[in-house]
C-alpha positions in Angstrom: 23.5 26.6 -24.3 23.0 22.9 -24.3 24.5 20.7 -27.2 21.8 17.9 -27.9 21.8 14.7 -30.0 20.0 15.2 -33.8 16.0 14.5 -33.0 13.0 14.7 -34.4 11.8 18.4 -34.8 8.9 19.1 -33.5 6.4 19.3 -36.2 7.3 15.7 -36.6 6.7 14.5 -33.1 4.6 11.3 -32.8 1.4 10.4 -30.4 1.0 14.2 -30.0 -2.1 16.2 -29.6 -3.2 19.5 -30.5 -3.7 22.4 -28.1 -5.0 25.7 -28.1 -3.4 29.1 -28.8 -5.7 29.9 -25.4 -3.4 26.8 -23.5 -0.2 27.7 -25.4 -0.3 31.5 -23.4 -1.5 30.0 -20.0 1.6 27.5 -20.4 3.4 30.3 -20.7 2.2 32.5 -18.2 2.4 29.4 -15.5 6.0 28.9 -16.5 6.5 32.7 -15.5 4.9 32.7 -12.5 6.9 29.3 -11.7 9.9 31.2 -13.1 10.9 28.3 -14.5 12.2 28.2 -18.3 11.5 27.5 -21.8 13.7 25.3 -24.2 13.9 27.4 -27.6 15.4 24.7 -30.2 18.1 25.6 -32.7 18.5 23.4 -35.7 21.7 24.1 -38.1 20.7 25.0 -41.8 23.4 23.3 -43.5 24.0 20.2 -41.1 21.2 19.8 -39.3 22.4 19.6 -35.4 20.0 20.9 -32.9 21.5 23.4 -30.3 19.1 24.0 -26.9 19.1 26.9 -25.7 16.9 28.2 -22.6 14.7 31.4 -22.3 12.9 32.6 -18.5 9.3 33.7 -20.3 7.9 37.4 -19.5 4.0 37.6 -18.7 2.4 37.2 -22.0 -0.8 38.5 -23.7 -2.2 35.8 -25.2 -0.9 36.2 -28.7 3.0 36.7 -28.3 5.3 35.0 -26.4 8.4 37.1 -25.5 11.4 35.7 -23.4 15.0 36.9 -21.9 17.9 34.3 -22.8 19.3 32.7 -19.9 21.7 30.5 -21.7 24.6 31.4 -24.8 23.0 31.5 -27.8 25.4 29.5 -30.7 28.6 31.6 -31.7 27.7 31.3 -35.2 23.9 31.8 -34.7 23.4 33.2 -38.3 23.8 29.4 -39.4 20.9 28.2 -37.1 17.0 28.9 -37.3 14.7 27.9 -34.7 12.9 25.1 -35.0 10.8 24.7 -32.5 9.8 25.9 -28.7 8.9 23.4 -26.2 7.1 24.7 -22.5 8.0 22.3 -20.3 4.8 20.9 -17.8 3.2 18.1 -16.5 1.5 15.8 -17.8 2.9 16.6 -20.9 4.8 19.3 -22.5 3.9 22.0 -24.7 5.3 22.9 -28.1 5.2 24.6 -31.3 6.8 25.8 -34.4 7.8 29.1 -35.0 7.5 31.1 -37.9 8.9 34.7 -38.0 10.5 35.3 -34.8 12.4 38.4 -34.0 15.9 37.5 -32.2 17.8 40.1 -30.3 21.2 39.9 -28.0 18.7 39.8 -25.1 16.0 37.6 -25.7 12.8 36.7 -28.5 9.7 37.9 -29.4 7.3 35.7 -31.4 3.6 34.9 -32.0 1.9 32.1 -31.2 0.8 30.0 -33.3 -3.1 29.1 -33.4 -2.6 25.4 -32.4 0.2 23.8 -30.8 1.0 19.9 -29.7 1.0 18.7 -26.5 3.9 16.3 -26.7 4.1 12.6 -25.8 3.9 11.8 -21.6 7.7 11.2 -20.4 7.7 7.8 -18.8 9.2 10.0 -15.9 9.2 13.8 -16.0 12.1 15.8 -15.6 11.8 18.4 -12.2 13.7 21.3 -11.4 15.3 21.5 -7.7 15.5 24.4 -5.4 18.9 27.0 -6.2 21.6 25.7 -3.8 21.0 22.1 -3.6 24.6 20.9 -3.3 26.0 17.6 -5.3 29.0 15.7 -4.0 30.6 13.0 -6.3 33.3 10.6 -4.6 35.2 8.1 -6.8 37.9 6.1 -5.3 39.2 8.3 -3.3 38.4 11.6 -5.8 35.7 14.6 -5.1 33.9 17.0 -6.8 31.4 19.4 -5.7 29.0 20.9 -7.9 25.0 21.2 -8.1 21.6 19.8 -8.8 20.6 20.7 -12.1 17.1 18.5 -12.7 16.1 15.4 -11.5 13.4 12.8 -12.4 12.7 9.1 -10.1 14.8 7.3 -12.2 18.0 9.6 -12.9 19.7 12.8 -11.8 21.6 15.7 -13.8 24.4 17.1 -11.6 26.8 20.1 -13.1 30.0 19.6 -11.2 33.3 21.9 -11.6 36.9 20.9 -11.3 40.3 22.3 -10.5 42.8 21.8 -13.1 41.9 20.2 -16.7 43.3 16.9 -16.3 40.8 16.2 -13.4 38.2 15.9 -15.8 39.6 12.6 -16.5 39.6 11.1 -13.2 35.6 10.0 -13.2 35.7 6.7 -14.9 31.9 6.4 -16.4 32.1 2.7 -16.4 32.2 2.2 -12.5 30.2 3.2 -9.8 30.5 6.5 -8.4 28.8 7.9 -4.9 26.5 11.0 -5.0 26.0 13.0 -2.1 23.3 15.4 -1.9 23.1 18.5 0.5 20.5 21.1 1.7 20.9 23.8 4.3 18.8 20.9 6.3 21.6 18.1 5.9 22.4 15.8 3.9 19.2 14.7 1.9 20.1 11.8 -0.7 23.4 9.7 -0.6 24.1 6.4 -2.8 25.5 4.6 -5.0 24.8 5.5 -9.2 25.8 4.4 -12.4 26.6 7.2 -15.0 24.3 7.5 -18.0 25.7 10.2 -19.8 28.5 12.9 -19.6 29.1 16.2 -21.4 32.7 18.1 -20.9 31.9 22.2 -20.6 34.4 24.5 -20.4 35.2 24.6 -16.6 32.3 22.2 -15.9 31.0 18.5 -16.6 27.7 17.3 -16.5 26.6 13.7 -15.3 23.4 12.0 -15.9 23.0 9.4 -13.3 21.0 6.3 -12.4 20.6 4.6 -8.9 22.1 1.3 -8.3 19.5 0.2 -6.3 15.5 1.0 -6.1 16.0 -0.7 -2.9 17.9 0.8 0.2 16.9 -1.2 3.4 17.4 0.6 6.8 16.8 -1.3 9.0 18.2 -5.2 9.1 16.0 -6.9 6.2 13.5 -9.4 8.2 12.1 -12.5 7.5 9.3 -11.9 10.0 6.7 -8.8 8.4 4.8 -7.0 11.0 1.3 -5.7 10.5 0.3 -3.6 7.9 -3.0 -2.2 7.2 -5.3 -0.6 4.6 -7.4 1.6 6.0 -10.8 3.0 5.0 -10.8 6.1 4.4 -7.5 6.1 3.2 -4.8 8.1 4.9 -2.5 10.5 3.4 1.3 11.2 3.3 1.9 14.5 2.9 5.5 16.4 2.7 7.8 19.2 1.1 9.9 17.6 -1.1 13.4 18.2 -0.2 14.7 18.5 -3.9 12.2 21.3 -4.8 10.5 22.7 -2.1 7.3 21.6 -2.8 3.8 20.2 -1.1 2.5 17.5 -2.2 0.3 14.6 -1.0 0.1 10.7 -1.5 -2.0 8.5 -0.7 -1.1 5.9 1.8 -1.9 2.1 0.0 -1.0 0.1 2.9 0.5 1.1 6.8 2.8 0.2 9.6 4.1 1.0 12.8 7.5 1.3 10.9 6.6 2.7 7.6 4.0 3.7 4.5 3.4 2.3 1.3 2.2 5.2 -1.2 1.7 5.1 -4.7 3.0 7.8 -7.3 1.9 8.1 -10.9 4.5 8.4 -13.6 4.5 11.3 -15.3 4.7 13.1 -11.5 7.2 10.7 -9.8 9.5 12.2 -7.3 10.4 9.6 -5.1 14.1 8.0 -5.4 15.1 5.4 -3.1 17.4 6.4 -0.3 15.9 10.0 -0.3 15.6 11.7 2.9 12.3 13.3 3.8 12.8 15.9 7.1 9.8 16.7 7.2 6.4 14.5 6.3 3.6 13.8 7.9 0.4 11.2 8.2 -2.8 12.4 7.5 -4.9 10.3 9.0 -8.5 12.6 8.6 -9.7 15.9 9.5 -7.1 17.4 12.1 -5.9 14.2 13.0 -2.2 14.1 11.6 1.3 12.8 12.7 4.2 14.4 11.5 7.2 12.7 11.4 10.5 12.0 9.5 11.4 9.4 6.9 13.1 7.4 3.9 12.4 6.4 0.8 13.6 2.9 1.5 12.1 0.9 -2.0 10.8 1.4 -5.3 9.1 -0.6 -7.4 7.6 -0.1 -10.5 4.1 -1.7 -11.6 3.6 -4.5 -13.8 1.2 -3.2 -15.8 3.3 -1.4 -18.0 1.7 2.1 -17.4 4.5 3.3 -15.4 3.4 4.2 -11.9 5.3 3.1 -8.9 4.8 1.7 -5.2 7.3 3.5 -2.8 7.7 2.3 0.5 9.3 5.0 3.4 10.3 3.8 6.8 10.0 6.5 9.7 13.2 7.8 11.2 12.0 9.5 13.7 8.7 10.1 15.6 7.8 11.9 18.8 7.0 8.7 21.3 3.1 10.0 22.3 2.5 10.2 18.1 4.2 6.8 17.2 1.6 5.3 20.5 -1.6 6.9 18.2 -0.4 5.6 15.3 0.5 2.4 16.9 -3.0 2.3 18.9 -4.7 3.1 15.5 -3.1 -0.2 14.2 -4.1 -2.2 17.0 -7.4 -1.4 16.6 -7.5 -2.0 12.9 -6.6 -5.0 13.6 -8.8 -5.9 16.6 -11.4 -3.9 17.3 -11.3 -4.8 21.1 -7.4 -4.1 21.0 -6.4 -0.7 23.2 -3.1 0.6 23.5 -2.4 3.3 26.2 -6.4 3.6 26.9 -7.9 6.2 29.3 -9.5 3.3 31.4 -11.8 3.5 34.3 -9.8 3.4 37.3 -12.6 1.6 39.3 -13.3 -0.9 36.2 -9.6 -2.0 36.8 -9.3 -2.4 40.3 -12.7 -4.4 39.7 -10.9 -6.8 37.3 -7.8 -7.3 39.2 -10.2 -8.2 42.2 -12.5 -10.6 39.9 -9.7 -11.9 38.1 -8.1 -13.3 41.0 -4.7 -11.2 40.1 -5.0 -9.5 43.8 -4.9 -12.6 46.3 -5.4 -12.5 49.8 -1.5 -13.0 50.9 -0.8 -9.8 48.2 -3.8 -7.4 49.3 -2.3 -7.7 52.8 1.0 -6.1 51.4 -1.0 -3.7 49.6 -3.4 -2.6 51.8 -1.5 -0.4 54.0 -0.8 1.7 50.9 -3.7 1.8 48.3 -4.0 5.8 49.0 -0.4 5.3 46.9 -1.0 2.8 44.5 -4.3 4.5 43.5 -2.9 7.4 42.8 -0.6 6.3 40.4 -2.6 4.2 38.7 -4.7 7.1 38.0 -1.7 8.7 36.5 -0.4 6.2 34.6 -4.0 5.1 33.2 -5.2 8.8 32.1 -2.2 10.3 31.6 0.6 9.6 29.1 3.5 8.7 30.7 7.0 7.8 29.1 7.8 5.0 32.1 4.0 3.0 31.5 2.5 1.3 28.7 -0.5 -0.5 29.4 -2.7 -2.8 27.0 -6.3 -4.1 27.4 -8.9 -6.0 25.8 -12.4 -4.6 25.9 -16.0 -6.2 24.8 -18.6 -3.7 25.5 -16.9 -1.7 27.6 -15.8 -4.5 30.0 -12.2 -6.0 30.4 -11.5 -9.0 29.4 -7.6 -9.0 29.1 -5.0 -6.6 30.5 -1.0 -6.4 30.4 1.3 -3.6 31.0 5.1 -3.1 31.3 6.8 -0.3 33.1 10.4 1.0 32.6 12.2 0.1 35.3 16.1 0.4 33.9 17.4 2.6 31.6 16.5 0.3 29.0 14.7 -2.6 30.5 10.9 -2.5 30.8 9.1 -5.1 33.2 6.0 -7.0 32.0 3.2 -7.5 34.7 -0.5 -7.5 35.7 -1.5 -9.9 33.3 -4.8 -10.8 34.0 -8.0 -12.2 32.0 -11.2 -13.5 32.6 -11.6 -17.0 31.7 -13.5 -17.8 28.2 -14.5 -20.8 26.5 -14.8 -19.1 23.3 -11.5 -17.1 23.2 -7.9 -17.4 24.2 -8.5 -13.8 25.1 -5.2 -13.6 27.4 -2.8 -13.9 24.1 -4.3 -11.3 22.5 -2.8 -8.9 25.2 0.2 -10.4 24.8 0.2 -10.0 21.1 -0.2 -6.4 21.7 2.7 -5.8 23.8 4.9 -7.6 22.0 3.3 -5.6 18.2 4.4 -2.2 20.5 7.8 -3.4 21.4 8.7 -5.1 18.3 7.7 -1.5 16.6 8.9 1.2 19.2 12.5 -0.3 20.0 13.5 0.8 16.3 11.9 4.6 16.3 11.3 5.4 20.4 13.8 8.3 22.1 13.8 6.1 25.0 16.0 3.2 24.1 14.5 0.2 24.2 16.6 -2.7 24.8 15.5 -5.1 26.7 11.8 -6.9 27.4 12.1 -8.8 30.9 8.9 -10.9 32.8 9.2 -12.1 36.4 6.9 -15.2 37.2 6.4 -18.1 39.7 7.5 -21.5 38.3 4.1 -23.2 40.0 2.2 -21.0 37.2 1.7 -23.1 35.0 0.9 -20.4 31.8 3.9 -17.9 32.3 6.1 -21.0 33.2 5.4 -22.7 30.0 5.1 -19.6 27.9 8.5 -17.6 29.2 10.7 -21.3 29.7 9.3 -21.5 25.5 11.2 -18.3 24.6 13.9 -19.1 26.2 14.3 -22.9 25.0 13.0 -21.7 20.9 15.5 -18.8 20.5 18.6 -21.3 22.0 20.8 -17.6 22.5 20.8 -16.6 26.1 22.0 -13.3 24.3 18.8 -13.5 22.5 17.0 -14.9 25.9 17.6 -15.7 29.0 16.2 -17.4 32.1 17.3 -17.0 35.9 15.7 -18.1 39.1 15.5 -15.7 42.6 15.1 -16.7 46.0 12.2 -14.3 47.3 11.3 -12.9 50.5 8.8 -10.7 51.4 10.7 -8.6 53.4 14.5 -8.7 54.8 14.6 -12.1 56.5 15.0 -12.8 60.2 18.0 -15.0 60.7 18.5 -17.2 63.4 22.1 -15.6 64.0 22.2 -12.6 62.5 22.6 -10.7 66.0 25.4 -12.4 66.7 26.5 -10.2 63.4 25.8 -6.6 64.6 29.3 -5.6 64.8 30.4 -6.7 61.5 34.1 -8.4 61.7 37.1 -5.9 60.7 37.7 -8.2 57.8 34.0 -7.3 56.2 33.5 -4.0 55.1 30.8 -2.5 53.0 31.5 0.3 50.3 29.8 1.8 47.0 30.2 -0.4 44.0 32.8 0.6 41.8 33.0 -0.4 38.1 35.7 -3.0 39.2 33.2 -4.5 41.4 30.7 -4.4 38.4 33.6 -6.2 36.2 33.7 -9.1 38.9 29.7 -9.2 38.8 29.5 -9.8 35.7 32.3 -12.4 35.1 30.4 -14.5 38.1 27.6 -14.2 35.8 29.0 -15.0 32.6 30.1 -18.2 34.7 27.0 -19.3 36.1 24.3 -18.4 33.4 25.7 -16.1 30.5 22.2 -14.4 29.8 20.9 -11.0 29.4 20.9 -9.7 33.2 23.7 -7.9 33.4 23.1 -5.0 30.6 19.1 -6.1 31.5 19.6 -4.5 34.9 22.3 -1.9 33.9 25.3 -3.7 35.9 27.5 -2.7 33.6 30.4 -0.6 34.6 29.4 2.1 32.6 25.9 2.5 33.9 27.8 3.7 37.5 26.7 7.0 37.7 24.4 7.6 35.4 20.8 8.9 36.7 19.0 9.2 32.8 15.6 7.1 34.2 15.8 8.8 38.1 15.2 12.1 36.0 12.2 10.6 33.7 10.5 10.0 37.6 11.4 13.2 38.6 9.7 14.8 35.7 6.8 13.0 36.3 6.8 13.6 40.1 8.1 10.3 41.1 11.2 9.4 42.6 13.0 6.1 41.6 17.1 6.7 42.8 19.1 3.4 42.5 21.8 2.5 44.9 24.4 0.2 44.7 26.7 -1.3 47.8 29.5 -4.0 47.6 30.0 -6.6 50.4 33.9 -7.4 51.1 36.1 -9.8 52.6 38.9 -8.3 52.7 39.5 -7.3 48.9 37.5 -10.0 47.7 33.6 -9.5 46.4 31.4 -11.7 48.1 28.2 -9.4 46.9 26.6 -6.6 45.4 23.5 -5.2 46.5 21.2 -2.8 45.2 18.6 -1.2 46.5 15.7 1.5 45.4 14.0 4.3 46.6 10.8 4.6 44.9 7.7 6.1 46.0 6.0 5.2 42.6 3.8 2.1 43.5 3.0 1.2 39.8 3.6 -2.6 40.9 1.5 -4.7 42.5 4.0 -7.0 42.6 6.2 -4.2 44.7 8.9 -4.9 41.3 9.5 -1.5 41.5 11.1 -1.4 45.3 12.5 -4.5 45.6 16.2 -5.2 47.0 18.5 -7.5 44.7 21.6 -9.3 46.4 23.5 -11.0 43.9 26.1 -13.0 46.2 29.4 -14.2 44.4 30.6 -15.8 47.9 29.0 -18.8 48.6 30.5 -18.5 51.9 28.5 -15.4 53.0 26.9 -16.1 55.9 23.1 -15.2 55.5 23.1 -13.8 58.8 25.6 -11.1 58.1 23.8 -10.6 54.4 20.5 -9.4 56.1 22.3 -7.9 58.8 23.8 -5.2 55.9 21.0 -5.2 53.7 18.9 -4.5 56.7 21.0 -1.6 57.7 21.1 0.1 53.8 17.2 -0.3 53.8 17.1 1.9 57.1 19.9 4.3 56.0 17.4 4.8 53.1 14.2 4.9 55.2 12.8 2.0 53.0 9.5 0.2 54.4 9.9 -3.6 54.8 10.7 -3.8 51.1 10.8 -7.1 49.6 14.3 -9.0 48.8 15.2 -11.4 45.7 18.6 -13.4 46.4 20.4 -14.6 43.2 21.7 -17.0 42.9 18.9 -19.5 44.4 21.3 -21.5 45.0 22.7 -19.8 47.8 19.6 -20.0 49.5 19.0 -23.6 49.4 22.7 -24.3 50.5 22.2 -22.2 53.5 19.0 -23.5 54.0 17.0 -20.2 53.8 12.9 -20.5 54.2 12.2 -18.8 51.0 8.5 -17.5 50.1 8.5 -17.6 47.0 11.1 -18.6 43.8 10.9 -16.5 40.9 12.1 -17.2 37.6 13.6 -13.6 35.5 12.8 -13.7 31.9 14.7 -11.7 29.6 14.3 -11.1 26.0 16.8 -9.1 23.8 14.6 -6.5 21.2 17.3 -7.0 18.8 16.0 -10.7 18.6 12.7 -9.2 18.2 12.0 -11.2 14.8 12.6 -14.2 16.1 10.5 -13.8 18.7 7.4 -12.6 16.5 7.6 -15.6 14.4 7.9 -18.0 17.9 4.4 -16.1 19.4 2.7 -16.8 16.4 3.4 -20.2 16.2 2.8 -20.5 19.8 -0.6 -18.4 19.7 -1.7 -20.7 17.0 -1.0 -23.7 18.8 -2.2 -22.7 22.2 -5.8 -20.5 21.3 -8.9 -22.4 20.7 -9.9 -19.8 18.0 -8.0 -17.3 16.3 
C-alpha cells in the first residue's frame, strides 16, 4: 500500500480523452502480458485521503477486469471505496471509475466501464526496472542498500532498508547524497542527487531523487570540438536499456569518432546522465552495425517547450578494426576523397612514390636489394588490417593524390612517414592527409586498446615543408611535455673510423653490459639536462619499459619480428652511452625507421672509434645488415668531427596535448592552403 497526497479523482481529471471499453481490456491485457501492475485508488469516505494500492491484472475478457493484490490493502478498508483505477502505459495512461466492484482478501473483480479517459501525457513517464537492480546510497560517510523501484529521465524512486530505527535519521534530505546503482553486469549509474521526496515505512524508506547534473563529462571538457556529422540516411543507436532490459532504438541526430547525439521524446525518455550503457550499438544501414559501449554524458532538454530531449553518449569502449569504420565513415563524410585504412593498389602506390619523387635515387639504392621484402609487407599492411599500420590517402578518380601513414614502432609511440603528394595548383592537397592523421589520432588515443601516447615525425631540416610545419608545433604549444624537438646525427650504415682498429681490443676500463633501469635513470637525467622533451617515454627509456616485450608480441602475431635490445657503454662505473638496437624483418619503412641503431652518448669523451667499434660488434652478434645509425646528441658528432650523411630532426607530440594541437593545424591549414 502506498500513502499518496489528496488529488483529483479521476472523474475529474483535466485535458483527458475518452477511450474505448475495446482499449480499456487491451490495456489490460498488455499490462498482463508485461506483468506489470495496476494502481487501484482508495479514497476515504469520511476524510477524503486517497490510499494506492497495486493489483498484477489476470487475462481479461473484454468486459471485466479481475486482479490479485500485490500490495496491503488499508487496515480499516471498510472506511475507504475505490475511486478510481488507473492502467499505467505510454503515451498516456488509462483510467476509469468504478461502480460496483466486488473486493475480496485476494484480489477484485469489476466491469468495465463503456468509456474510459486516457489521462494527461506525463512530462516524463514513470518505467519499471528489471527485479534485482541494486541501489546504494552513501551520505557522509553512511550506507544503505536497497533497490530500484521506478525510474523516469528526470528522477528515481529507490526503497532502501536500515538496521536499527534511529538510522532512519541519518540521511539529511537537504544535502546531497550519492546513488549507486548495480546490475549483475556492474555498476550501471553512479552520481550525485538531490532528494525530492521521502516516505518512512515500517522497516523501509523511500527516496525520490533528482540528478545534480544533466551533464557528466568523461573525458577532460575541450575547447577544441572534433568533427561531427549528420548523415543521410540517418544512423541508429540501438541498445538494451540497463535499468529494464529493454530494446529500443534512437535515432542518431549528429556523430563522432567519440560519441552520438540522439534525440528521445518525452513521454518515452530513458536516458539519465551518467548512465552506463554495456551494451549498444550503431546502426549504420542494412547489416552494417558497430557495437560498442557507452555513457550518457549530457542531457538537454529542448526549448520548445514540448519536452523532448538531446542526449549526447560518449563511447567507452570499441574493438579498434570497428572504431577505424566508423572513423573512415567520418572521413569520408567529410571529404569524399578522404580514405582511412584503404585496400589500395599495391602497384598504384609504388607508382606514386616513384612519380612523387618520395623514392630518390640515393634511397632506391638502399632499397633495392630488398624490395622482395618491402613488397610483401606493403601488401600486408595495405589489404590487410593490421594493429601496427594506419595508412591515409587522398584519391580523385581512382588516382592518388596525397598519402601518409604512421606505423607503431614503441609501445606507445607511432612514427609518421611516406608523405607524399603530387603537386596542384588548385589544392593544398598534402594537408588534407595530414588532417586525416591527426582526426584518427586525436579520436583513437581516447578509445583504442593499444595505448596511444605519443605521435613522433622524423624529417630533414633542408625540407623546407616538414621543417617549417614540425619546428611550428613545437614553437605554438611552448611545452616540450606537450612537444618536443631533437636533432640526430645520421649515417647510413655504422661508420668507418679512421682509428677505430686501433680499438679492437677494447681497454679493461671499457666494458659493455645490458642496460639496467639504473642506466635508464642516468639516461634520462642527461636528457632532462640537455632538452627536457618527450623522447624518453616517446621511445620507452624509461626504467620500467626494461623487460617488457607487449609490441615484440603484436609482430609476432602478425608474422613479423621486431625484438628491441638495449646495451650500456662503461668507463669504469660511469655511463658514457646507451645503445639500442633492432631486429626487424618487417620493412614497412622506406626510410629503414624501423631497423635503425640509436646511440645516445652521455660521454662526450667517447671516442667515436671505440663507439662504432661496439656498435659494430652488437649489429653482428644480432646478424643485422648494414643498418643505419642516428647519434644523439648531434653535437657529439660535430665535436668529433664525424662526416655525417644526413641530420635529422625528431618531432614528438604528446596525444594528451591533442587539443592544442587540433586548434594549431587549423590555423596553420588555413593559413598555408590556397583553397580550403
Amino acid at each position: 500500500m502506498t500513502m499518496v497526497a489528496a488529488s483529483e479523482n479521476v472523474s475529474r481529471q483535466e485535458n483527458t480523452r475518452p477511450v474505448s471499453q475495446r482499449q480499456l481490456a487491451d490495456r489490460v491485457n498488455r499490462l498482463n502480458f508485461l506483468e506489470e501492475l495496476i494502481l487501484v485508488q482508495f479514497s476515504h469516505l469520511k476524510y477524503g485521503q486517497m490510499v494506492t494500492v497495486t493489483a498484477a491484472p489476470l487475462p481479461c475478457d473484454g468486459t471485466a477486469l479481475e486482479a490479485g493484490w500485490r500490495s496491503e490493502l488499508p487496515e480499516n478498508c471498510s472506511q475507504y471505496v475505490i475511486s478510481g483505477i488507473i492502467l499505467p502505459g505510454t503515451p498516456r495512461a488509462f483510467a476509469f471509475a468504478v461502480e460496483d466492484a466486488r473486493i475480496t482478501a485476494d484480489g477484485l473483480v469489476c466491469q468495465l466501464p463503456k468509456k474510459g479517459q486516457a489521462l494527461p501525457k506525463r512530462q516524463y513517464s514513470r518505467m519499471r526496472p528489471l527485479a534485482g537492480i541494486k541501489a546504494t546510497l552513501f551520505q557522509h560517510g553512511i550506507c544503505f542498500q536497497g533497490v530500484l523501484t521506478d525510474f523516469s529521465a528526470h528522477a528515481l524512486c529507490v526503497e532502501v532498508g536500515f538496521d536499527t530505527p534511529n538510522s532512519r535519521y541519518w540521511i539529511m534530505p537537504d544535502q546531497v547524497v550519492h546513488l549507486s546503482l548495480q546490475s549483475d553486469k556492474g555498476v550501471i549509474y553512479s552520481g550525485e542527487m538531490m532528494v525530492i521526496r521521502s516516505e518512512n515505512g515500517a522497516d523501509t524508506l523511500l527516496f525520490v531523487l533528482a540528478p545534480v547534473n544533466t551533464n557528466t563529462p568523461r573525458f577532460p571538457t575541450k575547447k577544441y570540438r572534433g568533427h561531427r556529422a549528420c548523415l543521410l540516411p540517418e544512423p541508429s543507436l540501438a541498445f538494451r536499456h540497463p535499468l529494464t532490459g529493454r530494446y529500443l532504438e534512437l535515432n542518431v541526430a549528429d556523430l563522432s569518432g567519440l560519441g552520438v547525439c540522439v534525440e528521445e521524446a518525452p513521454e518515452r525518455s530513458m536516458l539519465i546522465a551518467g548512465m552506463i550503457l554495456p551494451e549498444m550499438c550503431i546502426k549504420l544501414g542494412a547489416g552494417f552495425e558497430i557495437p560498442c559501449r557507452g555513457q550518457v554524458v549530457y542531457r538537454n532538454e529542448s526549448d520548445d517547450g514540448a519536452g523532448g530531449a538531446r542526449c549526447g553518449l560518449t563511447l567507452l569502449d570499441i574493438e579498434i578494426q570497428d572504431h577505424l569504420l566508423l572513423l573512415s565513415l567520418l572521413q569520408r563524410a567529410r571529404n569524399r576523397h578522404s580514405y582511412l585504412n584503404p585496400s589500395v593498389d599495391i602497384e598504384s602506390l609504388w607508382e606514386f612514390f616513384f612519380e612523387t619523387g618520395f623514392i630518390y635515387p640515393s634511397k632506391y639504392l638502399l632499397l633495392a636489394k630488398r624490395k622482395a621484402g618491402f613488397q610483401e609487407t606493403f601488401r600486408k599492411t595495405y589489404l590487410e588490417q593490421t594493429p601496427i599500420a594506419r595508412h591515409f590517402t587522398f584519391q580523385v578518380e581512382g588516382q592518388i593524390e596525397a598519402h601518409l601513414s604512421a606505423i607503431r614502432l614503441y609501445e606507445q609511440t607511432w612514427f609518421q612517414q611516406h608523405h607524399a603528394a603530387r603537386r596542384s595548383g588548385k589544392h593544398a592537397i598534402g594537408f588534407e592527409v595530414i588532417q586525416q592523421l591527426a582526426e584518427y589520432f586525436y579520436n583513437a588515443c581516447f578509445l583504442s586498446r593499444d595505448k596511444i601516447g605519443y605521435v613522433a615525425g622524423v624529417y630533414r631540416p633542408e625540407n623546407r615543408f616538414p621543417r617549417k610545419y614540425y619546428r611550428a608545433i613545437v614553437s605554438q604549444l611552448k611545452n616540450k611535455k606537450a612537444a618536443s624537438l631533437d636533432a640526430f646525427a645520421y649515417f647510413k650504415t655504422i661508420p668507418e673510423i679512421e682509428d677505430q682498429w686501433a680499438w679492437a681490443k677494447v681497454p679493461p676500463d671499457w666494458h659493455v653490459a645490458r642496460t639496467t633501469r639504473g642506466d635508464l635513470d642516468e639516461l634520462a637525467g642527461f636528457y632532462e639536462q640537455i632538452s627536457g622533451g618527450c623522447m624518453i617515454d616517446a621511445l620507452d627509456l624509461q626504467p620500467k619499459m626494461i623487460g617488457r616485450t607487449v609490441l615484440e608480441k603484436e609482430y609476432r602475431n602478425l608474422g613479423m619480428i621486431r625484438r628491441r635490445h638495449l646495451y650500456s657503454i662503461k668507463r669504469g662505473r660511469e655511463l658514457m652511452a646507451v645503445v639500442e638496437l633492432h631486429q626487424s624483418d618487417t620493412g614497412l619503412s622506406l626510410s629503414r625507421m624501423d631497423r635503425v641503431i640509436f646511440c645516445f652518448v652521455l660521454g662526450e669523451d667517447l671516442p667515436p672509434g671505440l663507439l662504432t667499434t661496439l656498435v659494430r660488434g652488437f649489429a653482428d652478434k644480432l646478424g643485422l645488415d648494414h643498418p643505419p645509425m642516428m647519434v644523439y646528441p648531434r653535437d657529439y658528432a660535430d665535436r668529433h668531427e664525424l662526416e655525417v650523411d644526413k641530420t635529422y630532426e625528431m618531432m614528438i607530440l604528446n596525444v594528451y596535448h591533442g587539443e592544442e594541437y587540433m586548434q594549431f593545424l587549423d590555423d596553420f591549414i588555413a593559413a598555408h592552403s590556397s583553397v580550403r
